[in-house]
N, C-alpha and C positions, 0 to 999 in steps of 0.2 A: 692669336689667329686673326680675329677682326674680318675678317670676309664677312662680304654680304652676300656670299654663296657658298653656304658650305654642303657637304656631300655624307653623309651621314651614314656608317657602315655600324650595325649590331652582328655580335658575334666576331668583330671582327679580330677577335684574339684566335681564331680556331683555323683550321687547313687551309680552307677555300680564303675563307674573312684575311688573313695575313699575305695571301696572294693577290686577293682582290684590292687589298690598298695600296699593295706597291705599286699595282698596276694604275689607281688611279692618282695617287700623288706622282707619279712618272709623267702622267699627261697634263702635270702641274694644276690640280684639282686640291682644294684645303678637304682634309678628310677628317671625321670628328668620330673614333669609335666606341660603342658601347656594347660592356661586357660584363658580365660577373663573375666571370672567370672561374668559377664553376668545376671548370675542365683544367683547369690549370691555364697556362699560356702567356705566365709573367714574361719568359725570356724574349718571346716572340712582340711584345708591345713593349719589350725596351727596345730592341731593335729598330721597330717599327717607328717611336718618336724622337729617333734621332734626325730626324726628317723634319724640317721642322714647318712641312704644310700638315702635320698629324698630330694630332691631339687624342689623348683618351681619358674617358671618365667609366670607375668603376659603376654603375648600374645594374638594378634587375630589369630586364627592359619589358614585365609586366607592369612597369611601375610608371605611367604618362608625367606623373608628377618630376618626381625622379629625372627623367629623361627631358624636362623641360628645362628645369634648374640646371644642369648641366650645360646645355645647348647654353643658357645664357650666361652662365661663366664663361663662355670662351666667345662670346659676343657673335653678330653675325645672325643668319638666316637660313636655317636648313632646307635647300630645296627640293632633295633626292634623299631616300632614305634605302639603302641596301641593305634590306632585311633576311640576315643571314644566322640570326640565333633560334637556334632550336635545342633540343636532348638529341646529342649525337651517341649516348649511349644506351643501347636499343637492348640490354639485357634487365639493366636497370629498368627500365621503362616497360619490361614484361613483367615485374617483380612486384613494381609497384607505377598502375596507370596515372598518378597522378601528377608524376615526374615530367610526361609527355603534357601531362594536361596545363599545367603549369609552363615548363620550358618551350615547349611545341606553340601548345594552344594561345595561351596567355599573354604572353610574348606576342604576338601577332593582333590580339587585341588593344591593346598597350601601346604597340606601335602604330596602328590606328586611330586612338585617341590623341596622343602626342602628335602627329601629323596634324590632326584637326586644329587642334591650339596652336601649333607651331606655323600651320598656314604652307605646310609642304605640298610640294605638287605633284610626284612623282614617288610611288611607291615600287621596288625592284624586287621579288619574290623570289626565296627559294624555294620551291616545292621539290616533288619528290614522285620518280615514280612510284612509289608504295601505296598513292593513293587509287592506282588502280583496281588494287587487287588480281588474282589469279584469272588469267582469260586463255590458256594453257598454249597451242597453235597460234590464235588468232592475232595477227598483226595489232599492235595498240596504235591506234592515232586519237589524237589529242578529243577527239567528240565524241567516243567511243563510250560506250554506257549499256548497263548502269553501273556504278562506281562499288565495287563494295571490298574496302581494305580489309586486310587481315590482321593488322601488325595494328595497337597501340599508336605507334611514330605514324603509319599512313593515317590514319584517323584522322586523326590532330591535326595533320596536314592539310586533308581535303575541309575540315572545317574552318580553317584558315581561310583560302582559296574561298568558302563560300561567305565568310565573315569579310574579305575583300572586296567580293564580288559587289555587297552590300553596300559599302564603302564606297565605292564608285557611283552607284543610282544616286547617295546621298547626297557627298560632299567630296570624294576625291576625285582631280582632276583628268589622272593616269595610271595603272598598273599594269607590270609586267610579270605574268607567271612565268615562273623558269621551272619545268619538271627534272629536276637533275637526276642520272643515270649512278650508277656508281662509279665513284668520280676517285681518283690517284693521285698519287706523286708525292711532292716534299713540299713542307715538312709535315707527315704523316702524323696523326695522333689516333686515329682507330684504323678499321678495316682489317682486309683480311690479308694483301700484304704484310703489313704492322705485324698482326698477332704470330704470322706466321713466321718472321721475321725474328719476333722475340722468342718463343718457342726453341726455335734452332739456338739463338744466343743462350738461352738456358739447358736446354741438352741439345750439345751438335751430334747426338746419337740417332737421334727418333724427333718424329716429325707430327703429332696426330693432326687428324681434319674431321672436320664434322661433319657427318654424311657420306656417303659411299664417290664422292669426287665427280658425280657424273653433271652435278647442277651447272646449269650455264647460263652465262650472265656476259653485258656489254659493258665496257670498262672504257672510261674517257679521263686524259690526264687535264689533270685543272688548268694547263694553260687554256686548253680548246676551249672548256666549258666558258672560262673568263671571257677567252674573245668571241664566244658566244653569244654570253650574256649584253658584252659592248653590242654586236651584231644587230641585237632586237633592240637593244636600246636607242638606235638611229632609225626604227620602221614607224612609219602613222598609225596611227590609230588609237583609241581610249584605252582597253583592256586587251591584252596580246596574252595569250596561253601556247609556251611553245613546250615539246618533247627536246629534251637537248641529251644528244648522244652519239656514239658512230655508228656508220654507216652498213654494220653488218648485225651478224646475231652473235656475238661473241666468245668466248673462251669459258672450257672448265673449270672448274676450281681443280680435278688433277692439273691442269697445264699450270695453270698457280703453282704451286704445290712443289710442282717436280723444278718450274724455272726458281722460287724460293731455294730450292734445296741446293741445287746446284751454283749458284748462287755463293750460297753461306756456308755448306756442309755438304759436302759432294757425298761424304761416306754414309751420311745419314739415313735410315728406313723411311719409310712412310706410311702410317698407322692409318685405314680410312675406316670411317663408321660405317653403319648400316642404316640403309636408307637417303634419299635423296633429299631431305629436307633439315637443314642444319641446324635451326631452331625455331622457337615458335614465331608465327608468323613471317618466316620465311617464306619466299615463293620462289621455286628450286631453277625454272628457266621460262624466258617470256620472251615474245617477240615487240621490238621496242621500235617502232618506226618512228624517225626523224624528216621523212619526207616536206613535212610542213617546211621544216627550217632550211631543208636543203633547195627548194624550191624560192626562198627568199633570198637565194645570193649563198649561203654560208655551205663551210664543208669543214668535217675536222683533219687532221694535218696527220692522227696514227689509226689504223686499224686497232680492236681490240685488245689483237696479240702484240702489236709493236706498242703497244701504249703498257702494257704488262711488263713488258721487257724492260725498257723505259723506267716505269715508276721502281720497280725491285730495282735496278741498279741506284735509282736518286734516293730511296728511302733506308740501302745499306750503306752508302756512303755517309749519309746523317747517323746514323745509328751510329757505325765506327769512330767519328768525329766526336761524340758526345763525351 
């Protein structure tokens, strides 16, 4: 690699992380990611370094050490770090907190410390709406408080966010929060497309869903969120905290449900549960304003529902393909 700028993506084995590098060695940027693959995602970082501004090194990216040595195996100077490893699996992480505390929390520490040694200037966050918590009607904007998650993964999140925050007074020069929305498309490895998706592939009879279908939620396909995230990334300022979503209050989990079915198994039932909350620490529907973002220039390209549309047809096509 040899750059004396390289761009530094964690997690970059996973949904977003494998979209996001194409995206920046496209804009011919040397990309260096680290993962531990954890989640799996060998196939996707062989694909990924056939490229050959991309480089990967297996890491825990709790590990500052770890993630130094690496950086200097492939020589060069990390000046961005897109910080996008977390526990993307949120049942696990109900099961046992330490998974989040560790994957979520730790990981973000780690990459803080690494940054410091490495002399990076530019930290790129994922955050997560989850660290709001349940605010039921009330519009969420970005200053809205006080914060109090529910879920394990928002926890970890918001202390992230404030171990950044910290970060900044000290010694880093920039940070960017990105609150991500529930975010879609290909190539899928969670969510509730995915699950539902494989359900059918395993009985194209019956369909179940957790929760009585009435829960609603704003759904953005990862391209947006990517050109998003570029978006903020050309705005001034030290610490930028944005909501990143669309534009409306979005879709049931029936309207999932039924466009999955139809989809995959037209003949198929649809089993719903009882009650509007699908698992612990879930929050069943919020109002998620993106106002901030859209007043800075930016706007996303689908509605909730066309982005639904959208991700089910890209993520049955992958499926089939496999």
């Amino acid at each position: 690699m040899n750059s004396d700028q390289i761009s530094v993506v964690t997690g970059g084995a996973g949904f977003i992380g494998k979209n996001l590098v194409e995206r920046l060695a496209a804009s011919g940027q040397c990309v260096l990611i680290f993962d531990d693959l954890s989640r799996g995602g060998e196939d996707r970082i062989t694909s990924l370094v056939e490229n050959p501004l991309v480089q990967f090194r297996q890491v825990d990216c709790a590990d500052p050490h770890a993630m130094s040595e690496a950086l200097a195996s492939v020589g060069g100077q990390a000046h961005t770090v897109w910080h996008l490893a977390a526990n993307s699996d949120i049942p696990a992480g109900v099961a046992d907190p330490r998974i989040d505390l560790h994957r979520t929390f730790q990981t973000t520490f780690g990459v803080l410390e690494f940054m410091r040694s490495a002399g990076a200037n530019t930290l790129r966050f994922a955050s997560s709406s989850a660290i709001y918590g349940p605010f039921g009607d009330v519009a969420i904007f970005e200053d809205i408080g006080p914060l109090a998650p529910i879920s394990n993964y928002g926890a970890m999140k918001l202390a992230s966010e404030a171990q950044i925050n910290a970060a900044v007074e000290a010694f880093l020069p920039r940070a960017e929060v990105y609150r991500f929305p529930n975010v879609v498309g290909a190539p899928a490895t969670h969510g509730v497309i995915f699950d539902f998706v494989n359900k059918l592939q395993k009985n194209p009879m019956e369909l179940t869903v957790l929760g009585d279908g009435t829960q609603r939620k704003a759904y953005l396909h990862v391209h947006d969120l990517i050109g998003a995230m570029f978006h903020i990334s050309k705005l001034d300022g030290r610490r930028l905290t944005f909501n990143i979503g669309p534009q409306d209050e979005g879709v049931t989990v029936r309207f999932i449900a039924e466009t999955v079915r139809d989809k995959v198994s037209p003949a198929a039932a649809i089993s719903y549960g009882e009650g509007r909350r699908g698992w612990v620490g879930d929050i069943p529907s919020f109002h998620y304003s993106v106002q901030k973002l859209v007043d800075s220039g930016w706007a996303p390209s689908r509605s909730s529902a066309e982005t639904i549309v959208c991700a089910v047809d890209e993520i049955v096509e992958s499926r089939l393909s496999v």
